[in-house]
C-alpha positions as CSV (number, residue, x, y, z in Angstrom):
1,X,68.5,-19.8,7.9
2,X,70.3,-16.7,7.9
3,X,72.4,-16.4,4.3
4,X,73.1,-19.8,3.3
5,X,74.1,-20.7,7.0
6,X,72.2,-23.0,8.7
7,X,71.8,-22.3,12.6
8,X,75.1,-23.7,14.4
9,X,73.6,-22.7,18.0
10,X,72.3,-25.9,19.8
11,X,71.1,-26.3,23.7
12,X,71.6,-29.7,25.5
13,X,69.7,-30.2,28.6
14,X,69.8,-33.7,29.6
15,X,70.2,-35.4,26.4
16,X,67.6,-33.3,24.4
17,X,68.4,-30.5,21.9
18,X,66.4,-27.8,20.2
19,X,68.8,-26.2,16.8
20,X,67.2,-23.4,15.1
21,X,64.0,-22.8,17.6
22,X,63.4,-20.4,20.9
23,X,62.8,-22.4,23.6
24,X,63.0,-22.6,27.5
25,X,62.7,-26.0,29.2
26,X,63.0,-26.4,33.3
27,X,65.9,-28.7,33.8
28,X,64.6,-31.9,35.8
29,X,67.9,-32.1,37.5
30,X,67.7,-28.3,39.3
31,X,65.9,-25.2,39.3
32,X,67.8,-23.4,36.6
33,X,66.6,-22.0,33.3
34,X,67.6,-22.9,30.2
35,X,67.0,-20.7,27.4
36,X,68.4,-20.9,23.3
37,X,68.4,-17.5,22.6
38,X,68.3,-18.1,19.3
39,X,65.1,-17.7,17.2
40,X,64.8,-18.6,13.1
41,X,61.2,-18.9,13.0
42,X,60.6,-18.4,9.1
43,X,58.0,-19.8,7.2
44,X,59.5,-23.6,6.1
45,X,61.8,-23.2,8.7
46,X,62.9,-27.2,9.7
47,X,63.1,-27.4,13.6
48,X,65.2,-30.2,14.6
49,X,65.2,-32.5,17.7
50,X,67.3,-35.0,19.2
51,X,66.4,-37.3,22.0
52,X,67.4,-40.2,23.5
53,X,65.7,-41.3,26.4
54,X,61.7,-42.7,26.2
55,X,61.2,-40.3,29.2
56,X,62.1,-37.4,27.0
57,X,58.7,-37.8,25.0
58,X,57.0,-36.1,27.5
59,X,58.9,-32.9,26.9
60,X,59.1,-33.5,23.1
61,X,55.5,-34.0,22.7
62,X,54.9,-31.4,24.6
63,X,57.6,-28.7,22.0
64,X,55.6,-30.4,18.9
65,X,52.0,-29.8,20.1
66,X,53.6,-26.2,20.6
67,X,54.6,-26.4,17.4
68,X,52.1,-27.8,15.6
69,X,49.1,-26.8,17.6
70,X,46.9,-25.1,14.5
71,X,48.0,-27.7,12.1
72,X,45.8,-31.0,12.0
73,X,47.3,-33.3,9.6
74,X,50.8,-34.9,10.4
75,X,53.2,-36.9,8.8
76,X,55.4,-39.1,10.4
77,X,58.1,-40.6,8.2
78,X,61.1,-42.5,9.0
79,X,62.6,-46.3,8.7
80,X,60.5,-49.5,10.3
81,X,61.5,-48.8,14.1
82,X,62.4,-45.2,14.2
83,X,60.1,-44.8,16.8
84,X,57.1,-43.3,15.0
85,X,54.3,-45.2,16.7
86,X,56.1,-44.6,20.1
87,X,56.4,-40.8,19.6
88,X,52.3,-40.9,18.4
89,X,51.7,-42.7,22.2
90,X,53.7,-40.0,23.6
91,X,51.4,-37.2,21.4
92,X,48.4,-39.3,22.2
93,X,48.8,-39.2,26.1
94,X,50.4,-35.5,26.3
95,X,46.7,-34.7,24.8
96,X,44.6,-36.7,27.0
97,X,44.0,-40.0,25.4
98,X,43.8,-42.7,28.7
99,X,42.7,-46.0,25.8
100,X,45.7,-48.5,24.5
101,X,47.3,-46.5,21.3
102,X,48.8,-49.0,19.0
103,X,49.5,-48.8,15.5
104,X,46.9,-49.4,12.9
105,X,48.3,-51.7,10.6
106,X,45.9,-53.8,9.5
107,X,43.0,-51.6,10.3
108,X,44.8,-49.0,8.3
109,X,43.2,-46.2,11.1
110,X,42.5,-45.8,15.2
111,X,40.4,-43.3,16.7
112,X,41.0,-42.3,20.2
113,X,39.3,-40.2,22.5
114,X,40.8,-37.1,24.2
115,X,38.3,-36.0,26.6
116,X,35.6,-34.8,24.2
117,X,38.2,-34.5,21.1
118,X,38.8,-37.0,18.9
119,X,42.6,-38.3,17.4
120,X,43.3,-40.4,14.1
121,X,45.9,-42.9,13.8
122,X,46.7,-43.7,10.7
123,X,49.2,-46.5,9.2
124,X,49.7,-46.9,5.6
125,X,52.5,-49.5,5.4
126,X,50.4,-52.0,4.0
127,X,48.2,-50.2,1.3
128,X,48.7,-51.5,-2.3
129,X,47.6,-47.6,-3.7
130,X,45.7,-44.6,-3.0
131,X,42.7,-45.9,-3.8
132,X,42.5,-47.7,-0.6
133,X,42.8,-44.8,1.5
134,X,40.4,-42.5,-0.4
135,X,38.3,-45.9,-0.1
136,X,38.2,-45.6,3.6
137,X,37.5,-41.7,3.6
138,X,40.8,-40.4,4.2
139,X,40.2,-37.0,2.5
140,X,37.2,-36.5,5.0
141,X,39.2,-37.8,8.1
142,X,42.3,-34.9,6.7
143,X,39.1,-32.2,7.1
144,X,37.6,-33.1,9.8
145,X,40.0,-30.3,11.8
146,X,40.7,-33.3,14.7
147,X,44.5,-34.7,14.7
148,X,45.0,-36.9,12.1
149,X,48.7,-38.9,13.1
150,X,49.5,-40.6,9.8
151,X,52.3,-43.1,9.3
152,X,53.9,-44.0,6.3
153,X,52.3,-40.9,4.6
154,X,54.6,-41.6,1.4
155,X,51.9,-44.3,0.2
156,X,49.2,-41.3,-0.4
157,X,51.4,-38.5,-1.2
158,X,48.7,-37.1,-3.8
159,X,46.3,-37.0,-1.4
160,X,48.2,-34.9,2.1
161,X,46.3,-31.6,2.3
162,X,47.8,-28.3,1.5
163,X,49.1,-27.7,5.0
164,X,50.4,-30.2,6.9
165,X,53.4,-30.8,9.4
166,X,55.8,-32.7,8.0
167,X,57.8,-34.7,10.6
168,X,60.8,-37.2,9.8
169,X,62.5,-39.1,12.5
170,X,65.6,-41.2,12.8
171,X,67.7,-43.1,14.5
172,X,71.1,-42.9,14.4
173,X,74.0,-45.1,15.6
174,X,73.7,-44.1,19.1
175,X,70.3,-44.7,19.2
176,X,69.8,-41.2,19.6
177,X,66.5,-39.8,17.7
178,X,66.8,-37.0,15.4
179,X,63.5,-35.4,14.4
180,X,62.9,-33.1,12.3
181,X,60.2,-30.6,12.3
182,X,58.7,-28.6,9.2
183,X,55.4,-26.7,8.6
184,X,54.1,-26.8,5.4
């Protein structure tokens, strides 16, 4: 933010967007560069992105692994069928995972292999409290230093670490996702 504006500048390419974050993408459809020149990389920063096609993951997973390549833990949150589990396949198979990635809800976690790295899926719909999650180890999975994907983080809010990324997602009427991006 610079003052108390918010970035205004947007790029389209194809249906996806980046506001508030530099980034060049190859356009599918030709040869050109496209480049937002516009960089507001602070500390807290929210980046926001907007998709709307499933074969857009590819790109988007790839801008959040980017993103969020030193931070372990992250938190998915949006509405039942925002597209959450969908976007954790996408992160899953961007970083190597060739297994069935599904969400665990009643097994409350998945662990997938990445060629030699391991991913954890978590799904906290159903949990009654905390205690079930620091029941299963959750604490240890968060320190482990492998990806932890957790959704419905709002059920163990006392127990996220100290750094995190923090990503909500939504849907609007379009159907056109809106994600939006925060370290923390």
């Amino acid at each position: 933010m610079i003052g108390n504006r918010k970035p205004e500048i947007s790029m389209t390419v194809s249906g996806f967007f980046i506001l508030g974050q530099e980034w060049v993408w190859r356009s599918q459809n030709s040869n050109e560069f496209f480049q937002n020149v516009y960089f507001c990389s602070m500390i807290g920063q929210p980046t926001i992105i907007r998709f709307k096609e499933l074969d857009e993951l590819e790109n988007v997973s790839a801008e959040l692994l980017r993103i969020g390549a030193e931070t372990p833990v992250w938190l998915f949150e949006g509405a039942m069928g925002a597209g959450k589990t969908t976007l954790i396949k996408a992160l899953c198979s961007h970083l190597g995972v060739t297994t069935h990635v599904q969400s665990p809800t009643f097994s409350l976690v998945n662990e997938y292999d990445a060629g030699g790295k391991t991913i954890y899926h978590f799904d906290f719909y159903r949990i009654k409290d905390e205690t079930e999650a620091l029941d299963m180890g959750v604490e240890e999975y968060f320190d482990s230093g492998d990806f932890c994907f957790v959704e419905w983080p709002g059920k163990i809010e006392s127990l996220w670490p100290l750094n995190y990324l923090q990503l909500h997602l939504v849907a609007d009427e379009s159907g056109t996702r809106i994600l939006e991006v925060q370290r923390v």
